[in-house]
Structure formats: C-alpha cells, structure tokens
N, C-alpha and C positions, 0 to 999 in steps of 0.2 A: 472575445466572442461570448456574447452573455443569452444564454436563454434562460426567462422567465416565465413558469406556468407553460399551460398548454404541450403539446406533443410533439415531437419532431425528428424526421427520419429521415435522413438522406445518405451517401453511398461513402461520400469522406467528409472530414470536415478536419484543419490543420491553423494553429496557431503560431508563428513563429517572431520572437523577437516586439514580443507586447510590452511595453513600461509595468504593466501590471499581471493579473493575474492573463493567464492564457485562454481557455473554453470551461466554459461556467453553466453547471446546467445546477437552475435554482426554482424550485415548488413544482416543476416539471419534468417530463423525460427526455431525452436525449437519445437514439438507438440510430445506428450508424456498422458498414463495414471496417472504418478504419476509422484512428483518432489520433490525434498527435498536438503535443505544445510543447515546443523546445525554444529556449533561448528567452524565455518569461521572465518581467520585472521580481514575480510571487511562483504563484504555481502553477504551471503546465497545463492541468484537467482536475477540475473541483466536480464538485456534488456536494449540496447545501441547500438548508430550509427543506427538508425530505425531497429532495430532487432525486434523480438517475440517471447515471449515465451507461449506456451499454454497447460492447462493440458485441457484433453477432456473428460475422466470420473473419474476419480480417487482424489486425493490432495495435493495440495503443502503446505510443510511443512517447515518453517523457523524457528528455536530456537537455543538461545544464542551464536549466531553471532559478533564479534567485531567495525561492520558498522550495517547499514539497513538489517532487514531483509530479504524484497523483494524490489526490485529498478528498476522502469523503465524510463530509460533520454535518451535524445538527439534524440526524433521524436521516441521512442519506444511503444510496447504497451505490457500487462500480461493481459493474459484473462482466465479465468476459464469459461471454457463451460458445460453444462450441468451432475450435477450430484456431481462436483467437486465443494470442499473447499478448501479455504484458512484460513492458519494457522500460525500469527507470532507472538514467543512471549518470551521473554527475552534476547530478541538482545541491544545493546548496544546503536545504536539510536532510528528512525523513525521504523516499523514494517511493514508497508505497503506505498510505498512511489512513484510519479509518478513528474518528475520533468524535465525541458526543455521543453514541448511542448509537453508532453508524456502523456499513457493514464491506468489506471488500473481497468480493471472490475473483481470483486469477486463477488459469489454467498450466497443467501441468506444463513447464522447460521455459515459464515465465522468469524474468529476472529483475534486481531491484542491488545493482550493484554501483560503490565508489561514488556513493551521495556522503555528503557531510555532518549526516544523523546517524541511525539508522535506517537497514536496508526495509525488513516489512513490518509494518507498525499498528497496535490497537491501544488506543487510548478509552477514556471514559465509556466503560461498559460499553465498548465495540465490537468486534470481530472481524481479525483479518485471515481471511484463508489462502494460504500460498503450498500448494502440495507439488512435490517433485523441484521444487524451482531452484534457482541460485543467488544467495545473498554474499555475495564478495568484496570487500576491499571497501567498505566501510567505515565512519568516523566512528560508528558507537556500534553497535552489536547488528546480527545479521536479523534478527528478530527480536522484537521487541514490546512486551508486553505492560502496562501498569492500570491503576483503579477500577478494579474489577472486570476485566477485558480479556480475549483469548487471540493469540495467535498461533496457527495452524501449520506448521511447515514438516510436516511427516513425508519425508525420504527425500526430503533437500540438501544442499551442500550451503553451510554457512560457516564459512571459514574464511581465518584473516582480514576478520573485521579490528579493531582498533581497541576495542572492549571485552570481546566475547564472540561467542556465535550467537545463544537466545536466552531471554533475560524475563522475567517474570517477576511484576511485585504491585504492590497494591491491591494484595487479593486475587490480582490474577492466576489464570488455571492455563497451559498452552501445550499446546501435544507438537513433539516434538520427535523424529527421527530421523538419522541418515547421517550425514557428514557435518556434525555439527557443531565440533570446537566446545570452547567453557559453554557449560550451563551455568548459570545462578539465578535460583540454586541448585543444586547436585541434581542430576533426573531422579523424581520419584522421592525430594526431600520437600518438607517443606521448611520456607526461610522468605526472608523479604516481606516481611507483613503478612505471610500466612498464604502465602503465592508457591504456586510447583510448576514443574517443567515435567509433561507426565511421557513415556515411552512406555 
C-alpha cells in the first residue's frame, strides 16, 4: 500500500503478506488509529522522501516481515501519539529502525523483540526514542546506535539479545537506563569512535 504526497487519514489501514514492502507513506502523511504489515516480502510500515506516518490512538504492528519491521529514512518521521503502541517482532532484520536523518518516537510498554538485527535502531544522524519499552531476544543488540545518531531507551529492559543490550558508535551519543545487559561502551565511557551510552 503505497501513499505518495498528499494527506491521509483513516481509522485502520493493515498489510498482510505483500511480495514487497507492506504500507509506505512517501512525501506525504499517513495518520490512522491502528497500523499493521506483517508477513512482507521487505518491510512492514516505511516512511521515506520526508513522509509520516502516525498512529493516534490505537497500535502498530510489525511481525515476521522479510526486511525491517518499521523503517523511517530519508528526512522521515513514525510517531505513536498518545495511547498507541508499538510492536515489532520477528522480522528478518532491524524491528524498529530510523535512518538518514530520520526520526522514531514510540510510547512507553512498546516492544521491538526476536528480529534478526537489532531490536531499536538509529542510523545516519537519526533518532530513535523507545522509553520504558522492551528489546528482547534479539540477533544484535537491544539498541542500537552508529554515524552520529541517538537512541533513547531510559528504563527499558534489553536483555538477551545475541550481542548486548545497547551499543553506540560512530559518534553516537544514547541515553540509556533500566534492565540493560552489556553496554559498549561502558555507561558513561567513551569508546567506539568517540560514541557513549550515557545514564
């Protein structure tokens, strides 16, 4: 399901079992109570070309996706507004993922568990915010940071991921508390190209 440009609101909107990617909102906004793409050739729920996608009271759901479960790149943003969760989990890479200059906020008891990357993710001077939530079971670390980018997970549980719990490098800066397994590097050191994991 691809929206290009222009605005769009309606009450659900659910992709299931696409050859390729799942619900694509691209140069445009996307705002919806509930969201979902599971069983996707790529990924589940994009944002790309500065698009948005937002759920407003309800949840978005990504499982066992062929890509990322949730993906926002190239100046984009996903925002869960009040009331909504976020949910990614058995997708094939990243589960929660904000990359290019792009930005991901989820609400607290959201989850991003037992993908094949890791669980919540900032790339290229992104920002992903996951506060309270749970990154479990995991191929690479429960958070995960690199090239100048922040990920947020203060009073999460990210434990028994494959790698670590939350991982910083390329510069990156990410605040990190709660139940959270190896750092690298150390909280409150810097290491990895000049990257910390601050508490």
């Amino acid at each position: 399901v691809y929206f290009r440009f222009g605005q769009f609101s309606t009450s659900k909107i659910w992709a299931h079992g696409f050859g390729r990617r799942g619900i694509v909102a691209a140069a445009g906004y996307v705002g919806t109570d509930s969201l979902g793409g599971t069983g996707c050739g790529n990924s589940g729920l994009s944002a790309e070309a500065t698009g948005s996608l937002q759920v407003q009271a309800g949840d978005m759901i990504s499982f066992g996706n062929g890509g990322p479960g949730i993906r926002s790149l190239s100046s984009s943003s996903i925002i869960c507004l009040a009331g909504g969760l976020v949910h990614a989990r058995g997708n094939s890479a990243a589960g929660v993922i904000a990359d290019e200059a792009s930005s991901v906020q989820v609400n607290a008891g959201s989850s991003a568990n037992s993908n094949g990357a890791s669980g919540f993710v900032a790339l290229g001077g992104s920002i992903c915010k996951a506060p309270s939530c749970t990154a479990n079971g995991n191929a690479s670390y429960g958070g995960y940071s690199d090239g100048k980018s922040r990920v947020e997970v203060g009073g999460s549980d990210c434990t028994g991921n494959g790698l670590g719990g939350v991982y910083a490098g390329g510069g990156s800066n990410n605040y990190c508390t709660g139940t959270l397994g190896t750092l690298s590097p150390a909280a409150n050191t810097v290491g990895n190209s000049n990257s910390m994991n601050v508490q």
